[in-house]
DSSP file (Angstrom, degrees, kcal/mol; ACC not computed):
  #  RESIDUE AA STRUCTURE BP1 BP2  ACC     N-H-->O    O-->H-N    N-H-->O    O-->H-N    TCO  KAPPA ALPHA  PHI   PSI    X-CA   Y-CA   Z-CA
    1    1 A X              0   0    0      0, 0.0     6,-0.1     0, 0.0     3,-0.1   0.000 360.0 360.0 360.0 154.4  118.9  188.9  129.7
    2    2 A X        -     0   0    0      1,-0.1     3,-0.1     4,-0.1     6,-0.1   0.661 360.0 -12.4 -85.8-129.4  116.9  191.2  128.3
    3    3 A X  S    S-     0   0    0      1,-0.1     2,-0.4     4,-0.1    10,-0.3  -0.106  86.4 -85.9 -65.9 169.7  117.4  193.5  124.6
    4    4 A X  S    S+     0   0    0      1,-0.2    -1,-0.1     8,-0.1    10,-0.1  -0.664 120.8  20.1 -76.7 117.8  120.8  193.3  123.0
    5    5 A X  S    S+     0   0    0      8,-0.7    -1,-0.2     1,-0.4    -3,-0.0  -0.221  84.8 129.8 108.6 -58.4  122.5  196.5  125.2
    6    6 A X        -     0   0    0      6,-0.1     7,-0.9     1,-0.1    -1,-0.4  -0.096  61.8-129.2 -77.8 136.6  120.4  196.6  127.9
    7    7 A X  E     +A   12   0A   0      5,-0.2     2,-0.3    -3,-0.1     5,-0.2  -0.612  31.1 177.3 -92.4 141.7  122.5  196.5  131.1
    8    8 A X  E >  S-A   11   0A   0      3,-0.9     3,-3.3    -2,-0.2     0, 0.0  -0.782  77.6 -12.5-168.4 130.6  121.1  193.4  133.9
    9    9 A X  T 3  S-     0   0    0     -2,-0.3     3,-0.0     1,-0.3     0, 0.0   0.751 128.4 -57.2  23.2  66.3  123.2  193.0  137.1
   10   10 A X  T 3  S+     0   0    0      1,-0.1     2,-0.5    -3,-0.0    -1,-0.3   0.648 117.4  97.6  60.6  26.1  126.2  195.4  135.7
   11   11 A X  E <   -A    8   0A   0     -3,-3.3    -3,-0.9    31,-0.1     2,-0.6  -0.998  54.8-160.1-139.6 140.5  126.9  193.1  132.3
   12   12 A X  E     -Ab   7  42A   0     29,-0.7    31,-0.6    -2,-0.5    -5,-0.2  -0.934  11.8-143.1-113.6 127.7  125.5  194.0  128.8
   13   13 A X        +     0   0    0     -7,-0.9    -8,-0.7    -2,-0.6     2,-0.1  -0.539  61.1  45.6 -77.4 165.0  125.3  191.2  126.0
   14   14 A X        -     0   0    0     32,-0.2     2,-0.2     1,-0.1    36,-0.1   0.027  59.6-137.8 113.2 152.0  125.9  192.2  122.9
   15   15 A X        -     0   0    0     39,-0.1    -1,-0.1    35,-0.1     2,-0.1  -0.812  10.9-152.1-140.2 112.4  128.4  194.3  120.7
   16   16 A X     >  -     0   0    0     -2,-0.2     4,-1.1     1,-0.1     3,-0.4  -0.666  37.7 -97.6-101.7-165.0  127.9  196.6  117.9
   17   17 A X  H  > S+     0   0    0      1,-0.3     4,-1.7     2,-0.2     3,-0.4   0.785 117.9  50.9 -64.7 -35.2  130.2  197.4  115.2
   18   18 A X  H  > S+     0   0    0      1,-0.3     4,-1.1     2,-0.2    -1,-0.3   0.874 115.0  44.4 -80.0 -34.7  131.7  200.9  116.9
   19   19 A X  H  > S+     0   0    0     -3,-0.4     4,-1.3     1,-0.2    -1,-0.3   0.847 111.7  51.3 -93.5   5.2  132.5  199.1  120.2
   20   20 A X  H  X S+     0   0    0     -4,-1.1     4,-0.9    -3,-0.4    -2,-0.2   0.736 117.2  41.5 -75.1 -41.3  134.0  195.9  118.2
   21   21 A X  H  X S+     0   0    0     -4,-1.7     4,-1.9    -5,-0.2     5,-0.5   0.932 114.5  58.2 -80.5 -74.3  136.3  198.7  116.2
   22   22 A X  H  X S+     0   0    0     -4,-1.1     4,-0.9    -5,-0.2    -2,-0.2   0.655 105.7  43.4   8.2 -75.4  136.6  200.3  119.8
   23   23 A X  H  X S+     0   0    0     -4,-1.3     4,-4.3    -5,-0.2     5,-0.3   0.894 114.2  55.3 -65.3 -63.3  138.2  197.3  121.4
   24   24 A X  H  X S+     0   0    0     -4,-0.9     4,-2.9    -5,-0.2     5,-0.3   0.926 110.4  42.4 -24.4 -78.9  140.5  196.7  118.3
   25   25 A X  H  < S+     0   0    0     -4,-1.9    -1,-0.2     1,-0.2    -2,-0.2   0.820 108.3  53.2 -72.6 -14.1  141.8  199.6  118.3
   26   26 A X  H >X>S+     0   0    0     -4,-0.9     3,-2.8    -5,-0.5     5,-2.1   0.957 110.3  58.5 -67.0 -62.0  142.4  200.1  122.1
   27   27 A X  H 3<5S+     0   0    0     -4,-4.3     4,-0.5     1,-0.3     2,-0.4   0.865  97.1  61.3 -33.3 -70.6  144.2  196.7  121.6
   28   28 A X  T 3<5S+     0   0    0     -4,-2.9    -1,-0.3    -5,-0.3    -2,-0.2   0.345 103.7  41.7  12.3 -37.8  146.0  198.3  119.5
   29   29 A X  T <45S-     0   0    0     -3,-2.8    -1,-0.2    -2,-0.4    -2,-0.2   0.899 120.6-102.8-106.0 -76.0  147.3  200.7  122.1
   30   30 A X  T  <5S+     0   0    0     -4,-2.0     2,-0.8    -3,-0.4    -3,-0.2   0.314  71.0 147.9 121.6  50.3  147.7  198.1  124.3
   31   31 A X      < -     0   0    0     -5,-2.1    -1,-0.3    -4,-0.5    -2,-0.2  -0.933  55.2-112.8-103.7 137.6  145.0  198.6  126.3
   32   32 A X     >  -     0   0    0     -2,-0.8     4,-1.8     1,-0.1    -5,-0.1  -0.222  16.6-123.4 -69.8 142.3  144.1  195.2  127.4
   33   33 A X  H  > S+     0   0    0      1,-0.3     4,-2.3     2,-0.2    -1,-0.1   0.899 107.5  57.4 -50.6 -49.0  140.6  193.6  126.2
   34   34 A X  H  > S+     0   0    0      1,-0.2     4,-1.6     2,-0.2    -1,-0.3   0.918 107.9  46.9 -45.5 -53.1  139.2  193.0  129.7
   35   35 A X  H  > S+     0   0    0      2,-0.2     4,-2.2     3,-0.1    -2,-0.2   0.905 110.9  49.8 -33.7 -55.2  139.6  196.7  130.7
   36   36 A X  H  X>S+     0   0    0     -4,-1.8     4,-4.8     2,-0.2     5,-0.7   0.986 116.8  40.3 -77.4 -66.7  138.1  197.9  127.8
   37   37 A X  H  X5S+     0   0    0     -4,-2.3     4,-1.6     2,-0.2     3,-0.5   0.791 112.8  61.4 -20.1 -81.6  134.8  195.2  128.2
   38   38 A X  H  <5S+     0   0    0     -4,-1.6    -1,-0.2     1,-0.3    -2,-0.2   0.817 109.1  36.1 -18.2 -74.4  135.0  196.1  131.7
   39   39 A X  H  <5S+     0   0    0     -4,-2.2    -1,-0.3     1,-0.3    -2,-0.2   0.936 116.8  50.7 -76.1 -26.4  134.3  199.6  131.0
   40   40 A X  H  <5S-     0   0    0     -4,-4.8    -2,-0.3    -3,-0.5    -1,-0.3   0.663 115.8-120.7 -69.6  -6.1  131.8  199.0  128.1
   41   41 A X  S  <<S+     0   0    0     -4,-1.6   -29,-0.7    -5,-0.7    -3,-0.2   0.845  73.5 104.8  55.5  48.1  130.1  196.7  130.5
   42   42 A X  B    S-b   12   0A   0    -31,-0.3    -1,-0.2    -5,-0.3   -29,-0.2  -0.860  72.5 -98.3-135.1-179.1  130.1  193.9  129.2
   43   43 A X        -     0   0    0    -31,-0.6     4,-0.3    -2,-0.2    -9,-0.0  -0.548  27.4-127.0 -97.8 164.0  132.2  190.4  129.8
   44   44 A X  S  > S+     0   0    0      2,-0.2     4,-1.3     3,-0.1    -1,-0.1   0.481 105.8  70.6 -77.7   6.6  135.1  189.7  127.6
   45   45 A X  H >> S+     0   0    0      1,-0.2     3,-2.0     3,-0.2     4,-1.0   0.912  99.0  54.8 -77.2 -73.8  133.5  186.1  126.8
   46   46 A X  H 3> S+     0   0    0      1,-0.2     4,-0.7     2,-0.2   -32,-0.2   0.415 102.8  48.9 -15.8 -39.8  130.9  188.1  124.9
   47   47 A X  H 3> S+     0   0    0     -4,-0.3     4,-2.8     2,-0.2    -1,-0.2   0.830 116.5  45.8 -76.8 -41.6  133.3  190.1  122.6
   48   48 A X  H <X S+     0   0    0     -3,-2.0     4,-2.5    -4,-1.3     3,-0.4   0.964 112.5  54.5 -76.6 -48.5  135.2  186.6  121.6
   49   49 A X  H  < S+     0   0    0     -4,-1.0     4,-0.4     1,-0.3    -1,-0.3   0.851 109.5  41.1 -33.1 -52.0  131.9  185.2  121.2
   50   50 A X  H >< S+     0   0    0     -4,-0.7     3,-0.7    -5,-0.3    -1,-0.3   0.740 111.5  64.2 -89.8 -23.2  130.8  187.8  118.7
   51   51 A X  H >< S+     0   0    0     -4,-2.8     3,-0.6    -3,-0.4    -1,-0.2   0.975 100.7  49.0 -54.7 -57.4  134.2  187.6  117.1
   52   52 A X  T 3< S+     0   0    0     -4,-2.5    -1,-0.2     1,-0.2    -2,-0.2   0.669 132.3   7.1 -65.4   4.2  133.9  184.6  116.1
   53   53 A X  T <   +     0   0    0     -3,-0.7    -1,-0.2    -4,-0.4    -2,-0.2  -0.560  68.3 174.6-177.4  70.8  130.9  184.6  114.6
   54   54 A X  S <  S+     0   0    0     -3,-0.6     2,-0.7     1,-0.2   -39,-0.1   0.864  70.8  64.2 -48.4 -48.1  129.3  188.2  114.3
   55   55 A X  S    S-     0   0    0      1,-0.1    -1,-0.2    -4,-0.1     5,-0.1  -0.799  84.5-143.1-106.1 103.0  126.5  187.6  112.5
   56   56 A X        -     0   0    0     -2,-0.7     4,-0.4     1,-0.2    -1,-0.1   0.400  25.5-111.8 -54.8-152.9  124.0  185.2  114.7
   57   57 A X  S  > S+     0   0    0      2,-0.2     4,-1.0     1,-0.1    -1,-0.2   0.479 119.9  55.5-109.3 -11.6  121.9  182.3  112.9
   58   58 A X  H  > S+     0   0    0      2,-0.1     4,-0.6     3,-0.1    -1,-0.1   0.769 103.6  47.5 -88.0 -16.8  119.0  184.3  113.7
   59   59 A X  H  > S+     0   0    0      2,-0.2     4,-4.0     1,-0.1    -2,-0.2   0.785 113.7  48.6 -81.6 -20.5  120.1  187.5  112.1
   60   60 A X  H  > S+     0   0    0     -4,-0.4     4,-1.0     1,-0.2    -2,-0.1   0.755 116.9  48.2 -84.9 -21.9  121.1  185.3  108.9
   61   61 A X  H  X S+     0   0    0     -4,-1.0     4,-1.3     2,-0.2    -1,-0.2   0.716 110.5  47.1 -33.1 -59.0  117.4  183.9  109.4
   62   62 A X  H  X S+     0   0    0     -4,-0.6     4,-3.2     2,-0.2     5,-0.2   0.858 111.2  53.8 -91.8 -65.0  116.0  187.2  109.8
   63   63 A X  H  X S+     0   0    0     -4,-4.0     4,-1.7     1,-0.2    -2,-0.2   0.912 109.5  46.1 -23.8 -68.2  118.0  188.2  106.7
   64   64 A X  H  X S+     0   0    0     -4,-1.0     4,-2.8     2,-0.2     5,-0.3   0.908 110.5  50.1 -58.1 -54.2  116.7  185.4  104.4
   65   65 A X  H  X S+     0   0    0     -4,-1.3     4,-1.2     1,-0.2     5,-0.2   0.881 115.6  44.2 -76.7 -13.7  113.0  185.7  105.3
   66   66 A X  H  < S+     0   0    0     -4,-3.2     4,-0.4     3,-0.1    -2,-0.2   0.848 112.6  53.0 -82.1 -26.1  113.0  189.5  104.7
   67   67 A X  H  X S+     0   0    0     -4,-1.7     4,-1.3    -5,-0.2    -2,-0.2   0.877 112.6  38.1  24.5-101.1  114.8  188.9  101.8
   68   68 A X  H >X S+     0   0    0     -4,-2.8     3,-2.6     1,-0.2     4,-1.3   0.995 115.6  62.1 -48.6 -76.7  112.2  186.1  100.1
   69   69 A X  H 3X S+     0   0    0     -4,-1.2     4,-2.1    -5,-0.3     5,-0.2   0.774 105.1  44.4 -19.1 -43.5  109.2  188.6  101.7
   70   70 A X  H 3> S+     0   0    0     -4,-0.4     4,-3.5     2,-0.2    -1,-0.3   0.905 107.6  56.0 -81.5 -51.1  110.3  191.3   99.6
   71   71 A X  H <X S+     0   0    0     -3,-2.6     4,-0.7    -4,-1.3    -2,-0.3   0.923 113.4  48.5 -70.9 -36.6  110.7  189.3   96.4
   72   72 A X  H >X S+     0   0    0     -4,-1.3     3,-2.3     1,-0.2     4,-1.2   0.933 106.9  45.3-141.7  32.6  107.4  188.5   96.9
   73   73 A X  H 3< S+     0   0    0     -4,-2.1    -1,-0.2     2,-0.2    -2,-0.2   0.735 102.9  67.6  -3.9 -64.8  105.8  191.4   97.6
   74   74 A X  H 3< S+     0   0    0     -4,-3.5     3,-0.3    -5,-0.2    -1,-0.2   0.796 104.2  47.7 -52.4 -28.4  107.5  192.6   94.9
   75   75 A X  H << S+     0   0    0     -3,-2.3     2,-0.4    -4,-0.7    -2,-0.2   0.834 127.3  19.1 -92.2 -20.4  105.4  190.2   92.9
   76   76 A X    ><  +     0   0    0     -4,-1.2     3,-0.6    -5,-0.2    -1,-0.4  -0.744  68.4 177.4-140.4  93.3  102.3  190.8   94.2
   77   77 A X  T 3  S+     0   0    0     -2,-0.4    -1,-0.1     1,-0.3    -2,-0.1   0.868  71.7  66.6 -85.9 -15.3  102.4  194.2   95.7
   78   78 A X  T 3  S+     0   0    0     -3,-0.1    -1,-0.3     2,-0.0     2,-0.3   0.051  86.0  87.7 -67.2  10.6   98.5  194.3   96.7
   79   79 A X    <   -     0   0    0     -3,-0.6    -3,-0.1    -6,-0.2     2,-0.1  -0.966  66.0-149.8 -92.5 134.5   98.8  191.6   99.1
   80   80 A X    >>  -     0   0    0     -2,-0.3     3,-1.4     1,-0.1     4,-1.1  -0.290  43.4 -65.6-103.6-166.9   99.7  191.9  102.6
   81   81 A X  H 3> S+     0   0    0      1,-0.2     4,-2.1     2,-0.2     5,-0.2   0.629 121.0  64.5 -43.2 -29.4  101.4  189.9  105.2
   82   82 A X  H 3> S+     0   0    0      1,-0.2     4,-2.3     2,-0.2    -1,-0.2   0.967 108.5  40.9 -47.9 -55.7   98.8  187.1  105.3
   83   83 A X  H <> S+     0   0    0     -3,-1.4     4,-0.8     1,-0.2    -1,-0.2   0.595 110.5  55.0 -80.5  -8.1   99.5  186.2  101.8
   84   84 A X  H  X S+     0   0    0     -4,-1.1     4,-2.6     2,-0.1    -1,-0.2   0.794 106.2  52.6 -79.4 -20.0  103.1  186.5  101.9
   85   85 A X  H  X S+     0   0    0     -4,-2.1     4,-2.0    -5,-0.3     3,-0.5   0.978 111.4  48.1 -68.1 -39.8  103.3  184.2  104.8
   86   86 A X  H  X S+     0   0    0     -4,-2.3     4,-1.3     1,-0.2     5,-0.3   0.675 110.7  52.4 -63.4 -24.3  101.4  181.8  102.9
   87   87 A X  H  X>S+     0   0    0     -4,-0.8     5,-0.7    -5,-0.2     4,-0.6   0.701  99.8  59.1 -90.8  -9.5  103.4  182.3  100.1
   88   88 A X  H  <5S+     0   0    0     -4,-2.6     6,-1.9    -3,-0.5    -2,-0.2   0.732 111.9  41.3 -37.0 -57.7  106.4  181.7  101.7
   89   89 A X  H  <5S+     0   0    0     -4,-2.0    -2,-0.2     4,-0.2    -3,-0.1   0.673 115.7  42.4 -77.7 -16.7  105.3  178.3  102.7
   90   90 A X  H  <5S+     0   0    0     -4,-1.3    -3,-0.1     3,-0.1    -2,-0.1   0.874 131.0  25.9 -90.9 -57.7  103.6  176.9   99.7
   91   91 A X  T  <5S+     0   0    0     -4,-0.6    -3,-0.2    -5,-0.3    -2,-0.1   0.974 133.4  27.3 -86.7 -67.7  106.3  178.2   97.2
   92   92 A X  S   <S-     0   0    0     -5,-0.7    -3,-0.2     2,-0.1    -1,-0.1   0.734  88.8-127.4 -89.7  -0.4  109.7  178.6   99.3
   93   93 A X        +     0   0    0      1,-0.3     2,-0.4    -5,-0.2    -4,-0.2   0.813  63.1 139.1  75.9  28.2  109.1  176.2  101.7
   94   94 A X        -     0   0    0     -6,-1.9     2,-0.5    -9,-0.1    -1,-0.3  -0.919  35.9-158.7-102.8 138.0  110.0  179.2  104.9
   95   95 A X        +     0   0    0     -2,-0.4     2,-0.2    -3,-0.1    -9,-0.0  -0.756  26.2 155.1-106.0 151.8  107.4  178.8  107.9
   96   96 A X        -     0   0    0     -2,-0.5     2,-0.1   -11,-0.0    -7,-0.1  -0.763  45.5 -98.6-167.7 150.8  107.2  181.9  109.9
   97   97 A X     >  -     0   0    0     -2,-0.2     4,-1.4     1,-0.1     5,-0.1  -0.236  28.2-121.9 -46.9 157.4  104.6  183.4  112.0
   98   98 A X  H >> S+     0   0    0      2,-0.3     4,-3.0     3,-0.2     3,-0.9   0.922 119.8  55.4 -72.6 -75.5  102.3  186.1  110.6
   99   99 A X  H >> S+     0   0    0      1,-0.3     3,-1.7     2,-0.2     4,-0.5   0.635 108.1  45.3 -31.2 -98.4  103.5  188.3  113.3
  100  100 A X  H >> S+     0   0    0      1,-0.3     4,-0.6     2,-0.2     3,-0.6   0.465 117.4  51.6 -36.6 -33.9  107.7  187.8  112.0
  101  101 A X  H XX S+     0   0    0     -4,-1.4     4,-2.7    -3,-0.9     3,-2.5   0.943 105.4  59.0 -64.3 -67.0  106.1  188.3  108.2
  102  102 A X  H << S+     0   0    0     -4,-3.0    -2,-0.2    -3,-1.7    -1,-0.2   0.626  96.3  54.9 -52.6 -12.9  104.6  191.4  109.5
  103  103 A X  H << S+     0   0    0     -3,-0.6    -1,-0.2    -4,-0.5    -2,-0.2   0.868 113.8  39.7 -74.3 -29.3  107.4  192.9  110.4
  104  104 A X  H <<        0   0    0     -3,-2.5    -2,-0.2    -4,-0.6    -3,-0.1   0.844 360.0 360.0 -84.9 -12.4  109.0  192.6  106.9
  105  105 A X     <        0   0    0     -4,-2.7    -1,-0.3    -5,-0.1    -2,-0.1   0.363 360.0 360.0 -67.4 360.0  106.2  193.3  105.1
């Protein structure tokens, strides 16, 4: 599958927060979770997926290296992404691409 959302052969991965609250509260109601999927277009294994466990290992990943990047930036703001990446790896021990640096940077 393609982006997080993006519809392939009638099923969307993916959840965000408003259709997670969505589904809730339509449970709620007692409209059942498969309809509601159904019509957001995506399967209900997804939704249970993303219940248990909202926040992937990539986002928490993602978190953490933007996170370090920033701190240290913050220490040396005249340096760009090359030298944070490199300071990432000598000092915190994080490998990343230059590209994935550049984004937090």
């Amino acid at each position: 599958m393609g982006e997080a959302g993006e519809i392939e052969n009638g099923v969307r991965e993916g959840l965000t927060l408003a259709e997670e609250a969505e589904i809730r509260e339509l449970a709620a109601d007692g409209v059942p979770v498969t309809v509601t999927c159904r019509v957001l277009q995506f399967t209900p294994h997804a939704y249970y997926k993303w219940r248990a466990n909202p926040v992937s290992s990539r986002e928490w990943s993602d978190a953490h290296l933007v996170d370090r990047a920033r701190d240290v930036h913050a220490d040396d703001p005249d340096f760009g992404y090359r030298f944070i990446t490199d300071e990432l790896a000598s000092e915190h021990c994080i490998t990343a691409s230059e590209n994935r640096v550049h984004l937090c940077a």
